[in-house]
C-alpha positions as CSV (number, residue, x, y, z in Angstrom):
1,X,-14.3,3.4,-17.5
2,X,-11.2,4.1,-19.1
3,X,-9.2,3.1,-16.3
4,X,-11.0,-0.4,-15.9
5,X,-10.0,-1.2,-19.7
6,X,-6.7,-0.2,-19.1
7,X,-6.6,-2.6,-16.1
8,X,-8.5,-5.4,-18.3
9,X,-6.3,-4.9,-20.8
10,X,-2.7,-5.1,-18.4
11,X,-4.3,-8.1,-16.4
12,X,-4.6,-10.0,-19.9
13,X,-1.4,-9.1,-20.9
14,X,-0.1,-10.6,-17.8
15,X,-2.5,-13.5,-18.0
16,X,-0.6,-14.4,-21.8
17,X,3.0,-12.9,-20.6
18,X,4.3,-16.4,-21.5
19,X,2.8,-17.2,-25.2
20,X,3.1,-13.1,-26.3
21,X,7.3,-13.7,-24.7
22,X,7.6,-16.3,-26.6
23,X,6.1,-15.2,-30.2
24,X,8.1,-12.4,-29.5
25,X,11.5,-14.2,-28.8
26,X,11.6,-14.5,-32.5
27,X,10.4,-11.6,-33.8
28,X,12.4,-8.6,-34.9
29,X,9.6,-6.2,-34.1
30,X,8.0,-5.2,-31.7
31,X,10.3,-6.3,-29.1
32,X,9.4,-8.6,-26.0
33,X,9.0,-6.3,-23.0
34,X,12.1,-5.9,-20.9
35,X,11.8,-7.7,-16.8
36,X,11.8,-4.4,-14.9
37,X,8.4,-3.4,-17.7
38,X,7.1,-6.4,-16.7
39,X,7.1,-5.1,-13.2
40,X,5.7,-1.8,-13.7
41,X,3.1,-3.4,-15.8
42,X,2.2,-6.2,-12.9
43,X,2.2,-2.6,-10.4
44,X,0.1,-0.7,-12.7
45,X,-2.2,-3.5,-12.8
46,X,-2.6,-3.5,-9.1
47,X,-3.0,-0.1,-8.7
48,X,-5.7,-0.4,-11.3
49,X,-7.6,-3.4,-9.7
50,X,-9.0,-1.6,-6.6
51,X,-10.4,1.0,-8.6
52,X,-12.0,-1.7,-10.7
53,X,-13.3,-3.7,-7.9
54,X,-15.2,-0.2,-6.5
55,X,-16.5,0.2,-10.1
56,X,-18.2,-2.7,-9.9
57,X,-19.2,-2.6,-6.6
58,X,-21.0,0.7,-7.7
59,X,-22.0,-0.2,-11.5
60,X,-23.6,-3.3,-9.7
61,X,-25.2,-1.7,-6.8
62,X,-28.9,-1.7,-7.9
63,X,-29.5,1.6,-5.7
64,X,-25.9,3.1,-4.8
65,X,-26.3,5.7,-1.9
66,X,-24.3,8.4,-0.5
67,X,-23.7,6.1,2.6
68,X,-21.6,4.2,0.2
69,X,-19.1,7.4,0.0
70,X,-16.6,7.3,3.1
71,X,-16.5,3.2,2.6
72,X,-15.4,3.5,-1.2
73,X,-13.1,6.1,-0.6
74,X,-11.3,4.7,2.6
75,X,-11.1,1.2,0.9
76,X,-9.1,2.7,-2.3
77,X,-7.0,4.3,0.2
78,X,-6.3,1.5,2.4
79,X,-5.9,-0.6,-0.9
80,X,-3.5,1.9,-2.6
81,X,-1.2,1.9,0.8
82,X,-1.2,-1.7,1.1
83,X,0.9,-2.1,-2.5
84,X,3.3,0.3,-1.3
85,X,3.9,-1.0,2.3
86,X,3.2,-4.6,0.6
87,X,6.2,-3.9,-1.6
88,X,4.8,-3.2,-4.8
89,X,7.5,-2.2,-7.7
90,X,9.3,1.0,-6.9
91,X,8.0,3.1,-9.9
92,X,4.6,2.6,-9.5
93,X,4.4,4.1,-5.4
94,X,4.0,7.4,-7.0
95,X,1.4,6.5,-8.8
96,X,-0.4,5.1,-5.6
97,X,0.9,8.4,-3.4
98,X,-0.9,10.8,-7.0
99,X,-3.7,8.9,-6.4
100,X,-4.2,9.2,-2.6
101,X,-3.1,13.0,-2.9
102,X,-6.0,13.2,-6.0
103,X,-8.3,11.5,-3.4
104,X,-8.3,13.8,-0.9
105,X,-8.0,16.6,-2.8
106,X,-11.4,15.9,-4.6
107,X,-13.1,14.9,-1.4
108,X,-11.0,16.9,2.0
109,X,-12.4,15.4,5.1
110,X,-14.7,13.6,3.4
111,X,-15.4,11.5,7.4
112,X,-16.2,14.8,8.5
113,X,-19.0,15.6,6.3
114,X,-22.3,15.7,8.0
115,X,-24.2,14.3,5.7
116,X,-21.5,11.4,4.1
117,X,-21.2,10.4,7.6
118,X,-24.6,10.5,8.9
119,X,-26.2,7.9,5.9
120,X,-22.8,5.5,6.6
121,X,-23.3,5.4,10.2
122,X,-27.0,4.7,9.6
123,X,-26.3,2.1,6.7
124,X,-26.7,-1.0,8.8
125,X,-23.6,-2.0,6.5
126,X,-21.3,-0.2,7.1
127,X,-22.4,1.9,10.9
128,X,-19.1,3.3,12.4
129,X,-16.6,0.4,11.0
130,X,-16.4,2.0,7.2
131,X,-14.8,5.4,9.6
132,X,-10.7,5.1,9.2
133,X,-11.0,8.7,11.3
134,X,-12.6,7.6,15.1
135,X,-13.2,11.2,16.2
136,X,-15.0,11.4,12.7
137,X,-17.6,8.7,13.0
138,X,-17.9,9.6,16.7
139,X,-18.9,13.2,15.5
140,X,-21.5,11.6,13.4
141,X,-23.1,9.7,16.4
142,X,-23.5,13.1,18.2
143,X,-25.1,14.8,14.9
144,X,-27.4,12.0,14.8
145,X,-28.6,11.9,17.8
146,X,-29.0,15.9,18.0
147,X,-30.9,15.4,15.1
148,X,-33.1,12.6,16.3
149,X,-33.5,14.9,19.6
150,X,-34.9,17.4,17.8
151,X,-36.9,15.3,15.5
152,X,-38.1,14.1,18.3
153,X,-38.8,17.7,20.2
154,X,-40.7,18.8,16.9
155,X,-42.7,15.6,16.9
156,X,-43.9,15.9,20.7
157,X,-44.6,19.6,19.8
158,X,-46.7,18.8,16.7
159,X,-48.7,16.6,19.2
160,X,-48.9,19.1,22.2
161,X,-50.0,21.5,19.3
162,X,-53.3,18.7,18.3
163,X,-53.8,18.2,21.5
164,X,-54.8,21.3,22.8
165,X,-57.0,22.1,20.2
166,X,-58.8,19.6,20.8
167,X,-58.8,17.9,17.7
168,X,-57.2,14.7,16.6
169,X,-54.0,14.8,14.5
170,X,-55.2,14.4,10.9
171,X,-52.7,12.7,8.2
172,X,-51.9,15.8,6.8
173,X,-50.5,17.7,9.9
174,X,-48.4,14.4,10.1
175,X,-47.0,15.3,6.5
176,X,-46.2,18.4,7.4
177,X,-45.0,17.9,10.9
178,X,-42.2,15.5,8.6
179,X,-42.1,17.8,6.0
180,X,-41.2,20.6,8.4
181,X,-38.9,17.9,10.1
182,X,-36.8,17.2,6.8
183,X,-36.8,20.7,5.5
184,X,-35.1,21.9,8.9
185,X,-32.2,19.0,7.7
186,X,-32.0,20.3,4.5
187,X,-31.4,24.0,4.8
188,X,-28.7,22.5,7.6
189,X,-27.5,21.0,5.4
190,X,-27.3,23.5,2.7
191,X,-25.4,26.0,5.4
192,X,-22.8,23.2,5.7
């Protein structure tokens, strides 16, 4: 992305501050970078690297998932607020507050979403420790279980339903007994 050259670009800047200072020291033009630039380029940087690290958490990811959505998003949080409680330069904490303000406003309540929060808590990677918001991840427990209850309800139905007739459940009553299952999800989901 753009942003990850940027940030590969800063963090080899600042890997060769030294060398490029001194070639510069005798130059008339361009000029060496002044301290406090140095600073806002070292802050830019670190703002940059969390956003890096995500994108190749993702880019690497040989099947990324929707269950990867609330921990990606609460990690650049937590990672942007660190550098500003952490002391990061003073010009770039608006950066980090745009960023967490951009964040939210491209994903609001993002913990609350149903289906966000249902595939976390069900990732056996991330469960109910990726949540920042407790009454969030303890609402998706409750919609998972409802769900699984009336998975469940369905299921003993579908048998009830074979049962009586006599006959035993074929393979294809199974499919749609599931597909009758997951389309029930879906069009809750599509209300939501």
């Amino acid at each position: 992305t753009r942003w990850n050259s940027r940030y590969h670009m800063l963090k080899r800047l600042l890997d060769l501050k030294v060398p490029v200072s001194a070639m510069l020291i005798n130059q008339a033009k361009p000029a060496n970078l002044l301290p406090e630039e140095w600073k806002i380029a070292e802050g830019i940087a670190a703002v940059l690297a969390p956003f890096e690290r995500v994108t190749s958490l993702m880019s690497g990811a040989m099947y990324p998932t929707a269950s990867m959505v609330i921990p990606v998003l609460n990690e650049l949080k937590q990672s942007l607020w660190r550098l500003v409680v952490d002391g990061l330069a003073e010009e770039t904490h608006d950066l980090c507050h745009a960023l967490v303000a951009s964040i939210d406003q491209r994903w609001p309540n993002y913990e609350r979403s149903q289906l966000y929060a249902a595939f976390t808590l069900l990732d056996p990677r991330y469960k109910d420790c990726a949540f920042l918001d407790a009454e969030a991840a303890d609402l998706a427990k409750m919609h998972v279980f409802n769900v699984a209850k009336l998975m469940d309800k369905m299921s003993a139905q579908q048998v009830k339903t074979s049962a009586s007739s006599g006959l035993p459940m074929q393979a294809s009553d199974m499919k749609a007994s599931e597909s009758s299952s997951w389309e029930w999800l879906r069009k809750n989901a599509a209300q939501k």
